[in-house]
C-alpha positions as CSV (number, residue, x, y, z in Angstrom):
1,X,97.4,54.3,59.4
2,X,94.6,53.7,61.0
3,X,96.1,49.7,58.3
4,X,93.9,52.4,60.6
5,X,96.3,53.3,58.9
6,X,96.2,53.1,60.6
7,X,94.2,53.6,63.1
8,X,95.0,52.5,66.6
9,X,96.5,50.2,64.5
10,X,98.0,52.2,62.3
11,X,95.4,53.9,61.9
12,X,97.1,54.7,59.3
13,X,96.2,57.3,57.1
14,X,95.8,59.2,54.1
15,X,92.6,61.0,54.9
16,X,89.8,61.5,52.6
17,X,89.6,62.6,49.3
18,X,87.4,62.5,45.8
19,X,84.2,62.1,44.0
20,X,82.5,62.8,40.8
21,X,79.5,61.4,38.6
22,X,76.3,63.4,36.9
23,X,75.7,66.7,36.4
24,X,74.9,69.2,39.8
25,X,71.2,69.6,38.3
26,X,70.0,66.3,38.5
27,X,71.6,65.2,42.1
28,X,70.6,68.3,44.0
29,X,69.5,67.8,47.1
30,X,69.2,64.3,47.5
31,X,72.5,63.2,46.1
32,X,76.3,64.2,47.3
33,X,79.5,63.2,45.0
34,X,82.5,63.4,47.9
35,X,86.2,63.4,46.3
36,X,88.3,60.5,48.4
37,X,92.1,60.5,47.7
38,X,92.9,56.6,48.9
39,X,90.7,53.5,47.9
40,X,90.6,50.8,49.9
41,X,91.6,47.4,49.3
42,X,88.6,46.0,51.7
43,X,85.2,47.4,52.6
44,X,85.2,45.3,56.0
45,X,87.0,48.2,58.6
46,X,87.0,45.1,61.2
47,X,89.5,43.4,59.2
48,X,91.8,46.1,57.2
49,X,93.3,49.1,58.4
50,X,93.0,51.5,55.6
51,X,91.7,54.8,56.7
52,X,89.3,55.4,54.2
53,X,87.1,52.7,55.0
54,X,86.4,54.1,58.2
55,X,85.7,57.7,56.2
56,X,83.5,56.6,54.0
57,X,81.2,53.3,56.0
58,X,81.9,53.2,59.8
59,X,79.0,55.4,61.7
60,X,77.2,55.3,58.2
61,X,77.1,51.8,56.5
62,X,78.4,50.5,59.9
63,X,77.7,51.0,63.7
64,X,79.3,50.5,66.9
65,X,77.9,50.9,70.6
66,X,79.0,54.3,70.9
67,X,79.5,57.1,68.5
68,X,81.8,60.3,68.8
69,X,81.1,64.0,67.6
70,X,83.4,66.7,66.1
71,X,84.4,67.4,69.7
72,X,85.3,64.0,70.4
73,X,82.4,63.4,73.2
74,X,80.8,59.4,73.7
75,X,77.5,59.3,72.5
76,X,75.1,55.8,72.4
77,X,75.0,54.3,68.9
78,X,73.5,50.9,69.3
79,X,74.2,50.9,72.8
80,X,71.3,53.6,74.4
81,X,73.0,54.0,77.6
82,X,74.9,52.0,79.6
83,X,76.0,51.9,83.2
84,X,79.9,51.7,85.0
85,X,80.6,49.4,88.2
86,X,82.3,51.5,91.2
87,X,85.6,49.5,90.4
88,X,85.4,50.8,86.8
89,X,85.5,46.9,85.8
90,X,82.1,46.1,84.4
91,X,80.6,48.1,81.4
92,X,76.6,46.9,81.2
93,X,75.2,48.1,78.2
94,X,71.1,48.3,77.4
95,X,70.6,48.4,73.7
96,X,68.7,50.0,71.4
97,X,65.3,48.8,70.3
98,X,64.1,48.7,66.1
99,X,67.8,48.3,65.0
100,X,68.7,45.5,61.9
101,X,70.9,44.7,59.7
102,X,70.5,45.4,56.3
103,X,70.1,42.3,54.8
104,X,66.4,42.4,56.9
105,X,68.5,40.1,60.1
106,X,67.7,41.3,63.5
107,X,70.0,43.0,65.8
108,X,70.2,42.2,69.2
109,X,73.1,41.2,71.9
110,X,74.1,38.1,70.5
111,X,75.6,40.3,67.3
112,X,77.8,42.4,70.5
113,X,79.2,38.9,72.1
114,X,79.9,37.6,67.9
115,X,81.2,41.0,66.8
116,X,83.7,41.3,70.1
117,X,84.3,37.4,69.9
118,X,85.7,37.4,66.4
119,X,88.0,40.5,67.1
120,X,89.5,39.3,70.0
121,X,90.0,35.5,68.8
122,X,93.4,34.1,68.7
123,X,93.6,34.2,65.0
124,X,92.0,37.4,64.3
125,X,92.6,40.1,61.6
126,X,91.2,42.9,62.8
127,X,93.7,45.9,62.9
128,X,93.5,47.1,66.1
129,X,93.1,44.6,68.1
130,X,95.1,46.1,71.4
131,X,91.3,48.0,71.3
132,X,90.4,44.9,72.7
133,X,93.1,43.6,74.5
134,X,92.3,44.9,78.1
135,X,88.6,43.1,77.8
136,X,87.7,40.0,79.9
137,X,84.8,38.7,78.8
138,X,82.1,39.7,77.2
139,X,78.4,38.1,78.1
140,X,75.0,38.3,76.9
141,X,72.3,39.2,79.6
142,X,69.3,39.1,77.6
143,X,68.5,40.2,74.1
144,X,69.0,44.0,74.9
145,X,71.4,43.9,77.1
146,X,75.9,42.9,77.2
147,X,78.0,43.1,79.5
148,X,81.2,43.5,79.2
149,X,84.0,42.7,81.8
150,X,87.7,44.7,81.4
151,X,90.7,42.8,83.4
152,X,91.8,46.5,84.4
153,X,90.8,50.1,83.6
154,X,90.8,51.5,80.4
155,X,90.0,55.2,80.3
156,X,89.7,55.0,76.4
157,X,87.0,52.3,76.4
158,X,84.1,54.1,75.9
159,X,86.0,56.3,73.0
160,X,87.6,53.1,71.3
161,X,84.1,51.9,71.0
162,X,83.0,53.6,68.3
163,X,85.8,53.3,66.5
164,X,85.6,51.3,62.8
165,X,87.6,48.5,64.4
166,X,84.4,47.5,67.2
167,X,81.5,47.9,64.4
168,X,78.8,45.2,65.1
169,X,78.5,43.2,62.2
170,X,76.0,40.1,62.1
171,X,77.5,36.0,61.8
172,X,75.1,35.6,58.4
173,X,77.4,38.5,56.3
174,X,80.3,38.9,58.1
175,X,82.0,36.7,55.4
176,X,80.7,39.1,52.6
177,X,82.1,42.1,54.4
178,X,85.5,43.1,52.5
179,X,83.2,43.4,49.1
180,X,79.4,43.8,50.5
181,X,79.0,45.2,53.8
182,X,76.1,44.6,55.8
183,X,75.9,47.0,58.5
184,X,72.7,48.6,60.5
185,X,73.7,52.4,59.9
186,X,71.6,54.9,57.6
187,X,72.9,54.2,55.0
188,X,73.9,50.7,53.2
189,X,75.8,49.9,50.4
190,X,75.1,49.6,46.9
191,X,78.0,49.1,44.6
192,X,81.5,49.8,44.7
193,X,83.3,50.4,40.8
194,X,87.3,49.4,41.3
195,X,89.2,52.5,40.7
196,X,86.6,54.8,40.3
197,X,83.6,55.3,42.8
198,X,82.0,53.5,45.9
199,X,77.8,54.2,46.2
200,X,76.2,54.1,49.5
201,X,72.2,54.8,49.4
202,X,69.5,55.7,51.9
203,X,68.3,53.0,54.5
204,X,65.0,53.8,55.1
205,X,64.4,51.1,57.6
206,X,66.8,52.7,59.8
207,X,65.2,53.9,63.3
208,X,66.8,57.6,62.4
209,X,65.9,57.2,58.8
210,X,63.3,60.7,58.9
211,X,66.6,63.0,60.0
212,X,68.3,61.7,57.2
213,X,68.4,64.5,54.5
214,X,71.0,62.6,51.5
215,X,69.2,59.6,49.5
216,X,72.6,58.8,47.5
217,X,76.3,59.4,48.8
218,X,79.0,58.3,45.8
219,X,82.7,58.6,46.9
220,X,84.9,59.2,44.1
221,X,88.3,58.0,43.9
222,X,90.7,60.6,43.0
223,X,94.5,60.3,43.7
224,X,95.7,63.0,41.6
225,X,95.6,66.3,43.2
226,X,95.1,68.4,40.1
227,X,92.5,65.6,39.0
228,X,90.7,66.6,42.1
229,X,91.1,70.2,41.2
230,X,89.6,69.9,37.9
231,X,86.5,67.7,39.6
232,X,85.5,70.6,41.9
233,X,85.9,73.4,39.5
234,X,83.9,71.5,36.6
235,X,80.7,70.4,39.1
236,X,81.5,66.8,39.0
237,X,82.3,66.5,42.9
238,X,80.5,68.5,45.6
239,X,82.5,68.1,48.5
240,X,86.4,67.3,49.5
241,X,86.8,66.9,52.9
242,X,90.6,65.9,52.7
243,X,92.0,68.4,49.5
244,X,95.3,66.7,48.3
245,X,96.4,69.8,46.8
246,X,97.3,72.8,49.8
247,X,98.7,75.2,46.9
248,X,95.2,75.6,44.7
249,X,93.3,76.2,47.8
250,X,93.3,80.0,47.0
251,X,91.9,79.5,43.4
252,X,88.8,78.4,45.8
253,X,89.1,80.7,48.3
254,X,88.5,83.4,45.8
255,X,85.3,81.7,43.7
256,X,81.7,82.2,46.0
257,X,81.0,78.5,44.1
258,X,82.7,77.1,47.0
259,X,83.9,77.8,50.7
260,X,86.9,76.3,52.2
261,X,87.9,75.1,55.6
262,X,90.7,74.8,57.4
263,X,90.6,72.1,60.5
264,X,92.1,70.2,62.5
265,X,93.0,66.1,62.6
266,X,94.9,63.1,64.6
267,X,97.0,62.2,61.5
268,X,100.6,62.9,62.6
269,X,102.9,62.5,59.6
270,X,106.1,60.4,60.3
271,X,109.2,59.2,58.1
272,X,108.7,55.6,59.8
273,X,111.7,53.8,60.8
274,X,111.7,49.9,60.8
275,X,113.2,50.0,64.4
276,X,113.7,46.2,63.4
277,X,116.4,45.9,61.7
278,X,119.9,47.6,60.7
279,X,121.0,50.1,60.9
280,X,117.8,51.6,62.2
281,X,118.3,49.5,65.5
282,X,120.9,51.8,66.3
283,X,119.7,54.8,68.1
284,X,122.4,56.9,66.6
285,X,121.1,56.5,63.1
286,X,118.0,57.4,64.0
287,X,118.8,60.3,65.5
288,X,121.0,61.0,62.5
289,X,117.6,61.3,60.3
290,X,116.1,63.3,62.8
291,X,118.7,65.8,62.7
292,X,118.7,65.8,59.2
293,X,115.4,66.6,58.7
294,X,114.0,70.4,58.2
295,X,110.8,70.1,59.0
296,X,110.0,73.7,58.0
297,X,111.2,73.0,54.4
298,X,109.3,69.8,54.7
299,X,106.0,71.7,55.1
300,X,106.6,74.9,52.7
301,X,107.4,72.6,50.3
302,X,104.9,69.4,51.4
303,X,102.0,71.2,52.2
304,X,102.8,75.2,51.1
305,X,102.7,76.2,54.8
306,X,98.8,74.3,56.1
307,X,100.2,71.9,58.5
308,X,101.9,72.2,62.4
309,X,105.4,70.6,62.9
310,X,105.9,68.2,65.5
311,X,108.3,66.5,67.9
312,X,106.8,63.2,68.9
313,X,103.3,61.3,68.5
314,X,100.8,63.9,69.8
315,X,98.6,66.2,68.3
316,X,99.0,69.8,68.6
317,X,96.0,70.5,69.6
318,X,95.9,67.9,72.5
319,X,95.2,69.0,76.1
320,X,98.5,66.9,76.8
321,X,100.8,68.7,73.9
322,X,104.5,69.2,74.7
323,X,106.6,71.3,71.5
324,X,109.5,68.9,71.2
325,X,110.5,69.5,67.9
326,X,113.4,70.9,69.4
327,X,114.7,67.7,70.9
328,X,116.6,66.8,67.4
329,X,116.9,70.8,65.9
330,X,117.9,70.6,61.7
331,X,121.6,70.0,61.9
332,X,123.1,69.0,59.0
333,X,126.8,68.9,60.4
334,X,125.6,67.0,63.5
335,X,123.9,64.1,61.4
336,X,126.8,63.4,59.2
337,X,129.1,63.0,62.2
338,X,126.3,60.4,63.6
339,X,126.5,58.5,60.5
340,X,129.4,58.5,60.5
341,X,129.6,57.2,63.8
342,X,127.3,54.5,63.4
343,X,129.4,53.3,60.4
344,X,126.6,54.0,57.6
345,X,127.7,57.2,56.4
346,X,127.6,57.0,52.4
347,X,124.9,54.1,52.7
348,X,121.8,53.6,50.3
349,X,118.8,53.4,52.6
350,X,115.8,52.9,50.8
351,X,111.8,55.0,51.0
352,X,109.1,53.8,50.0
353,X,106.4,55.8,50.3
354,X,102.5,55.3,49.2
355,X,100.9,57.5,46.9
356,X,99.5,60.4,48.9
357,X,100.9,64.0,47.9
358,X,101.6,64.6,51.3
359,X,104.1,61.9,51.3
360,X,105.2,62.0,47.7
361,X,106.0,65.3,47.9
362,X,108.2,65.2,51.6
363,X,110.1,62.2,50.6
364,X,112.0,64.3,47.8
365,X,112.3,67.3,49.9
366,X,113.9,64.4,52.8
367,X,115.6,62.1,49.5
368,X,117.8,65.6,49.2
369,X,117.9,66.7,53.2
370,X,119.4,63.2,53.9
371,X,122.2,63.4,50.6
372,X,122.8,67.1,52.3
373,X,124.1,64.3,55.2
374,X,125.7,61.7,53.0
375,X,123.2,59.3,53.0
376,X,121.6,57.8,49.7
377,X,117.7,57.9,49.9
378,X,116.1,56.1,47.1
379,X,112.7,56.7,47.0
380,X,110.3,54.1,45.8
381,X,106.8,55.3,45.2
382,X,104.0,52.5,45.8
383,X,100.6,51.6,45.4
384,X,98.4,51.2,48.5
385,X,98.0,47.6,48.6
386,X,102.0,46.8,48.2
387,X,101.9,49.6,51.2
388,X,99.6,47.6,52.8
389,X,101.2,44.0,52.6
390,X,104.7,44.7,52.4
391,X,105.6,47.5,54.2
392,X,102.5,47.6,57.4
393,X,101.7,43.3,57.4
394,X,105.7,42.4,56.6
395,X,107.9,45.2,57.8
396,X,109.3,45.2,54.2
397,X,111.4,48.4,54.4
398,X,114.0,50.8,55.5
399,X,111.6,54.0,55.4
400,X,108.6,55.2,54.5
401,X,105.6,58.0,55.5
402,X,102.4,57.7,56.1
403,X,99.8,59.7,58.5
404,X,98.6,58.0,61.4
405,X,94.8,59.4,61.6
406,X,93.7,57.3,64.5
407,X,92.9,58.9,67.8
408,X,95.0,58.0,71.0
409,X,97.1,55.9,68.8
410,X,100.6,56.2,70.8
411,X,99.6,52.6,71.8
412,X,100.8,51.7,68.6
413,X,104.2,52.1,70.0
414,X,103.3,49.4,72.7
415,X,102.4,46.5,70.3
416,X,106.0,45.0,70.1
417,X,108.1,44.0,67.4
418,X,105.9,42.8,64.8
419,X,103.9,46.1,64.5
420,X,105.3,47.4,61.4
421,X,107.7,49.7,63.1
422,X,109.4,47.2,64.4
423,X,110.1,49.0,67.6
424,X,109.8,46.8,71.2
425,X,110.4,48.6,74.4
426,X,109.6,47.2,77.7
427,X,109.6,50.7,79.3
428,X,107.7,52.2,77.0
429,X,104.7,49.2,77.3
430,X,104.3,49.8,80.9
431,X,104.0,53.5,80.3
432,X,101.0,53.2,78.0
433,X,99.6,50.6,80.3
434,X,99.8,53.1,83.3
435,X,98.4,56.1,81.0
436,X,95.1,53.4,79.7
437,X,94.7,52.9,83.2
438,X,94.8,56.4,84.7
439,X,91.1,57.8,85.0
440,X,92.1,61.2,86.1
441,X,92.3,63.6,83.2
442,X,95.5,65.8,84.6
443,X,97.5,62.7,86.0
444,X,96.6,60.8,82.5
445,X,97.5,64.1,80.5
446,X,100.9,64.2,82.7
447,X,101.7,60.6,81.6
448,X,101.2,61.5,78.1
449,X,103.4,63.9,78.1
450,X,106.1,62.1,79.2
451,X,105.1,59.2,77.0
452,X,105.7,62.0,74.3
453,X,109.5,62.9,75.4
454,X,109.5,59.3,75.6
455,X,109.6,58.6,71.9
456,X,111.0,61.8,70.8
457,X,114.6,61.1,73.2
458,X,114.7,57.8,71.5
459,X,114.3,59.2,67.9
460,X,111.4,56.2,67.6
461,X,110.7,57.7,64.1
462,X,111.3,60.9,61.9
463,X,108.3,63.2,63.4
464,X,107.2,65.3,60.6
465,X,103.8,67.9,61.2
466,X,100.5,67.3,62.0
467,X,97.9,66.6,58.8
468,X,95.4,69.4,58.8
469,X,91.6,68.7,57.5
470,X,91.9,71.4,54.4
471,X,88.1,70.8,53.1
472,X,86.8,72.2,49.9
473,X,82.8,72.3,49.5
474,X,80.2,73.8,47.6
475,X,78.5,76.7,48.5
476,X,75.0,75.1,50.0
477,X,76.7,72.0,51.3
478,X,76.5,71.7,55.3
479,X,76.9,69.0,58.4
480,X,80.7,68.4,57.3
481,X,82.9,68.4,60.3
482,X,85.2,71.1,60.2
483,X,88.1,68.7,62.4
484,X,87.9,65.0,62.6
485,X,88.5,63.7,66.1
486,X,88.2,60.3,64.6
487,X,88.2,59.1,61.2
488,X,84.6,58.4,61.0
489,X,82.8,61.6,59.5
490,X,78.7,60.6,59.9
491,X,77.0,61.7,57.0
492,X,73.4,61.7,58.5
493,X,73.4,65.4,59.2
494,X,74.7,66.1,56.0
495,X,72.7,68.0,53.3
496,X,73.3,69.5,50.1
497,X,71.0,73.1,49.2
């Protein structure tokens, strides 16, 4: 996203994937080689959006005040409870004692008040910073304890506080952060190999550090999907929580070396238009792409059949779902009359797309779906950090896909023009402001809802399927969530047999 890639931001995505190093012998046990697809260009998740930073430090390398689990319930983190004016306003919150930072510094409420302070300054980078944007003030009580005022309700507050984008990190390393993060989690970082592998290790100082079974976690950085394939099968990687490669999943399936599972995630998969400028500022061109799309030809031939299509920017499996992907049904005839229409018919539009299979592979399937409608699509594949400054910090494109992985990330349509989709719609802000307001879970999930036909009548984007969480382990290895509510995935409980 997600850029949280994105996560609220953009949460934006290309979930996890890759790993390799020594032989299974000597690592049993105490060490775990994890297979990560995308490597990010920064290590400091309060300052870049790349979803794999979150994956591999935030809730292990990095904490926040509250934590999530595979359900998606609050839990403390740093913050051991915490209490709610009536008004729903005020947010005190009493920390937890023995916590530091791993460069020895202490950890107290002064870190809270720098942490939100720098996230929510005027010249800021932090990725998702509308996380912050309906807080008031934040104030330090005493050493254990912050309070922190909202200027109206948010009923994601608690949630978006344990996201990457609110870790607590300390004013003596924060400048250190993109290349050594210092974080209190149980586990801290040790060294990071460019193109290859990133090596967190065992904190024992931590105040959980007994529960903690893994003394060595090394994330290997594997882009290819039959690269990843080979890793598995020849012992070099022991888990692959975000398998790049749908199609070999039954070579695995069928060896009792490894188990596989099939989850659930927040990334919905989008052929982004830059809203911004032309012709993509004209609703009938948009719509035009949308008819043109198959989206069941997108995912036999994308993802061989593992993902769920969808109509807007909602998860399936959200209590608030509405199936609108027949709001703009696969109509070749009906597109090339829009383009027509509009006056682009016969145009070169260009896609750029980042280099995740998921989107590598759809972008040829849509190159030929859109020439079906007279349109040129050249597709332009990219590396992650010219995704990352051109196309999500510049709006540099026509097209391009990506995954959103962040959770409750339909904000991101509410962050005005200069949000890489370029899209800015009064009507749609005070929608989003009236659903992060709404306490009640059935009036909130009704908002939603219409927030979702929202964006699918105004063909916002080219909605493509949900990204499913296809994981590929080892036989022994447990504690890996089976669906990622977040993009976090704590490695604490994690243990290899």
């Amino acid at each position: 996203m997600s850029s949280k890639l994105v996560r609220s931001s953009v949460a934006i995505a290309a979930l996890a994937l890759c790993a390799a190093l020594s032989p299974t012998g000597s690592r049993a046990g105490t060490t775990i080689v994890i297979g990560l697809q995308q490597e990010p260009t920064s290590l400091d998740p309060t300052a870049d959006a790349t979803a794999s930073i979150d994956g591999m430090l935030t809730q292990n390398l990095f904490e926040s005040l509250t934590t999530v689990n595979e359900a998606g319930e609050v839990l403390p983190q740093l913050a051991e409870s915490w209490t709610v004016s009536e008004d729903g306003l005020t947010y005190t919150f009493d920390l937890v004692d023995g916590a530091t930072f791993h460069d020895g510094t202490g950890f107290d409420a002064e870190d809270v008040k720098f942490s939100f302070d720098r996230a929510m300054a005027e010249d800021s980078v932090n990725p998702s910073k509308g996380l912050f944007k309906p807080i008031e003030s934040v104030t330090v009580v005493d050493a254990g304890t912050v309070e922190i005022k909202l200027k109206q309700k948010d009923a994601f507050f608690l949630f978006n506080m344990a996201q990457g984008d609110v870790s607590i990190v300390a004013p003596e390393s924060v400048e250190a952060n993109n290349a050594n993060p210092v974080g209190t989690g149980p586990f801290k970082y040790d060294s990071w190999t460019r193109g290859d592998k990133l090596v967190l290790v065992k904190n024992p100082d931590h105040r959980d550090a007994g529960s903690v079974a893994l003394e060595r976690v090394e994330f290997k950085f594997i882009s290819d999907a039959a690269a990843a394939s080979a890793a598995l099968l020849a012992g070099e990687i022991d888990a692959f929580p975000g398998f790049p490669a749908p199609e070999l999943l039954p070579q695995f399936e069928a060896d009792p070396r490894f188990k596989v599972v099939t989850g659930s995630t927040e990334g919905e998969v989008i052929l982004a238009m830059n809203n911004s400028k032309a012709p993509f500022n004209d609703i009938r061109v948009r719509q035009a792409v949308s008819h043109a799309i198959d989206r069941g030809e997108i995912i036999d031939g994308a993802m061989y059949g593992q993902a769920v299509p969808i109509g807007s920017f909602y998860p399936p499996h959200g209590p608030a779902y509405v199936d609108l992907t027949g709001t703009y049904p696969h109509d070749t005839a009906k597109a090339k009359a829009l383009f027509e229409e509009a006056g682009v018919a016969g145009t070169t539009m260009t896609l750029r797309v980042p280099p995740f299979p998921y989107a590598t592979r759809s972008a040829e399937i849509i190159q030929a779906q859109l020439a079906e409608a007279g349109i040129d699509a050249k597709v332009e594949n990219v590396e992650w950090g010219f995704w990352i400054d051109e196309i999500y910090k510049k709006l540099n494109y026509d097209m391009t896909i990506i995954a959103h992985t962040s959770p409750n990330d339909m904000g991101n349509f509410a962050r005005g023009p200069k949000y890489f989709y370029g899209y800015d719609d009064a009507g749609y802000t005070d929608l989003w402001n009236r659903i992060s307001a709404e306490a009640d879970d059935a009036a909130r999930n009704a908002l939603l809802a219409e927030a979702q036909k929202y964006l699918a009548d105004q063909a916002v984007h080219g909605f493509l399927f949900q990204l499913p969480q296809l994981g590929v382990y080892k036989t022994g290895v447990e504690g890996f969530w089976d669906s990622r509510a977040v993009l976090f995935q704590p490695l604490a409980g994690v243990s290899v047999n």
